[in-house]
Backbone as CSV, one residue per row, in Angstrom:
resi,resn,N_x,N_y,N_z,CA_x,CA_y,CA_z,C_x,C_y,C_z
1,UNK,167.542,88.590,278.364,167.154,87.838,277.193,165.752,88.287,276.769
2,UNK,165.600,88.410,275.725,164.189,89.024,274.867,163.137,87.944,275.038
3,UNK,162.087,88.435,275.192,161.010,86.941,275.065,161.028,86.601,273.995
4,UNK,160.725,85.357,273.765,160.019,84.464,272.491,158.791,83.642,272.802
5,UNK,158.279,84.422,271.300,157.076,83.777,271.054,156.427,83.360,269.858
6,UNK,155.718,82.326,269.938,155.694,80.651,268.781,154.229,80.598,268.239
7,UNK,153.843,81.093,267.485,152.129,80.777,267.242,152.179,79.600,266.393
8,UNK,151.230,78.499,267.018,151.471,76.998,266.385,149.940,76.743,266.175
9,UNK,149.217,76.420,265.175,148.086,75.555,265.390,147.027,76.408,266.769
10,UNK,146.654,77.900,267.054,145.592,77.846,267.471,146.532,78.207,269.048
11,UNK,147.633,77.885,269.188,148.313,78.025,270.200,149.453,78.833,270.590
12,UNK,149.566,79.457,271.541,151.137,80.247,271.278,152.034,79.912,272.081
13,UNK,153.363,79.760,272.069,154.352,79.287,273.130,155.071,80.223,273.587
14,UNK,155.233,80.610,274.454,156.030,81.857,275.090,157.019,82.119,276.105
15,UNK,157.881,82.682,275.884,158.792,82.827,277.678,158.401,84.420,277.341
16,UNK,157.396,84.780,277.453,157.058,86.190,277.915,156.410,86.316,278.807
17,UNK,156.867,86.660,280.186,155.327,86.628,281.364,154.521,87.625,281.376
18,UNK,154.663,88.524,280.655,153.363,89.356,280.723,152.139,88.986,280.084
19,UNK,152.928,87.949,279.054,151.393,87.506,278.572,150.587,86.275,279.938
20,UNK,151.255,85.985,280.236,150.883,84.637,281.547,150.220,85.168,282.726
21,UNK,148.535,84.646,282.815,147.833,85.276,284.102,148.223,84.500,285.244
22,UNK,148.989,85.096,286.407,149.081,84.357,287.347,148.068,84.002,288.111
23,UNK,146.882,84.581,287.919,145.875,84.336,288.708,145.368,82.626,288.600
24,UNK,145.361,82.650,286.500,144.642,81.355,286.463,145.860,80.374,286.428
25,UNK,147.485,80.886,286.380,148.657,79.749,286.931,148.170,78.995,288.541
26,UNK,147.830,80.050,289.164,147.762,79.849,290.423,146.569,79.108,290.470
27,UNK,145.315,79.506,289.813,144.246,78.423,290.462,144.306,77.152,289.554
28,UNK,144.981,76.638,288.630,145.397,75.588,287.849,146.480,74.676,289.140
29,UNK,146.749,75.095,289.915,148.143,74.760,290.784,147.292,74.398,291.810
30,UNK,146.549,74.820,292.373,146.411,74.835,293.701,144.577,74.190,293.901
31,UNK,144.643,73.741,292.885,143.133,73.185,292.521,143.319,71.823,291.872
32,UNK,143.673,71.918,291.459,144.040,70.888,289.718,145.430,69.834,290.312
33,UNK,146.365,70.357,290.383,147.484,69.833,290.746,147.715,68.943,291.471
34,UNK,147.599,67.550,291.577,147.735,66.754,292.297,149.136,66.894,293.461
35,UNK,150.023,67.710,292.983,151.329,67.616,293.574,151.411,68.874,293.985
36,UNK,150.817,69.587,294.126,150.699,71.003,295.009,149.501,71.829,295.031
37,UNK,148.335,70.854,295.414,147.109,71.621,295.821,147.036,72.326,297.177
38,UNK,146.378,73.645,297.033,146.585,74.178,298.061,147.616,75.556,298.116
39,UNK,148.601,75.219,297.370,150.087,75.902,297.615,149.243,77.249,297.305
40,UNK,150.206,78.470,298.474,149.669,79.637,298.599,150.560,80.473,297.198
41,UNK,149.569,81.505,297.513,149.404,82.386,295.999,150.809,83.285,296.106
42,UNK,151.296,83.182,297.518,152.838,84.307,297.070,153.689,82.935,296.791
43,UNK,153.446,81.712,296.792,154.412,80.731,296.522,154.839,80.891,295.073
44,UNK,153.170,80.826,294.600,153.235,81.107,292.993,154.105,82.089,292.604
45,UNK,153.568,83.270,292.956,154.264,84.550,292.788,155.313,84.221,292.325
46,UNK,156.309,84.252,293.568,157.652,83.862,293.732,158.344,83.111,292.598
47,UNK,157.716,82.109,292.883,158.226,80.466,291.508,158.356,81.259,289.947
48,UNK,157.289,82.000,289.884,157.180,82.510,288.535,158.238,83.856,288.380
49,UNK,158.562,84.621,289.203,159.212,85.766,289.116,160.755,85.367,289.140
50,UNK,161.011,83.916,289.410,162.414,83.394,289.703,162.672,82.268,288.875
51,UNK,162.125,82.413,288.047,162.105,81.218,286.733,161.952,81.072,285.574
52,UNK,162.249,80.612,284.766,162.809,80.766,282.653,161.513,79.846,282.941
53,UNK,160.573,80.881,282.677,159.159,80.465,282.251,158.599,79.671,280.977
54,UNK,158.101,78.975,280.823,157.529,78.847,278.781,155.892,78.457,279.692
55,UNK,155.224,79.479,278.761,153.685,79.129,278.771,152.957,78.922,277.261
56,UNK,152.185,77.947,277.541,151.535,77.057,276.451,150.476,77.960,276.732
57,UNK,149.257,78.637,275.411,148.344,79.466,275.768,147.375,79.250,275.003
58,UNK,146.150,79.016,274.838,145.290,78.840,274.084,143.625,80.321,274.349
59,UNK,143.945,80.776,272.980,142.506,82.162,272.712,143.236,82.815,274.192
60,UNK,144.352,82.884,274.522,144.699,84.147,275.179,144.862,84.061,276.251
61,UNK,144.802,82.536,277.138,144.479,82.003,278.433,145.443,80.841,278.192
């Protein structure tokens, strides 16, 4: 399936993961996350490489 992507108001919506930094998925998750702080960085990996992604993105982040 082709990605799609949504420019709304300043924002873009996407199931494209190349645009999606896993770095800052991962420290949003494992910092921030009340329900999986901590969780290790190949967890992330994984979750994201095995899943119909949509990322909400704002100035490129």
């Amino acid at each position: 399936m082709e990605p799609i992507t949504v420019d709304f108001n300043g924002y873009v919506l996407t199931t494209d993961r190349s645009q999606m930094i896993i770095a800052d998925i991962y420290k949003w998750l494992s910092v921030e996350a009340y329900w999986c702080k901590g969780i290790p960085f190949e967890t992330v990996v994984n979750a994201v490489s095995n899943s119909h992604c949509i990322g909400v993105l704002h100035q490129g982040r």
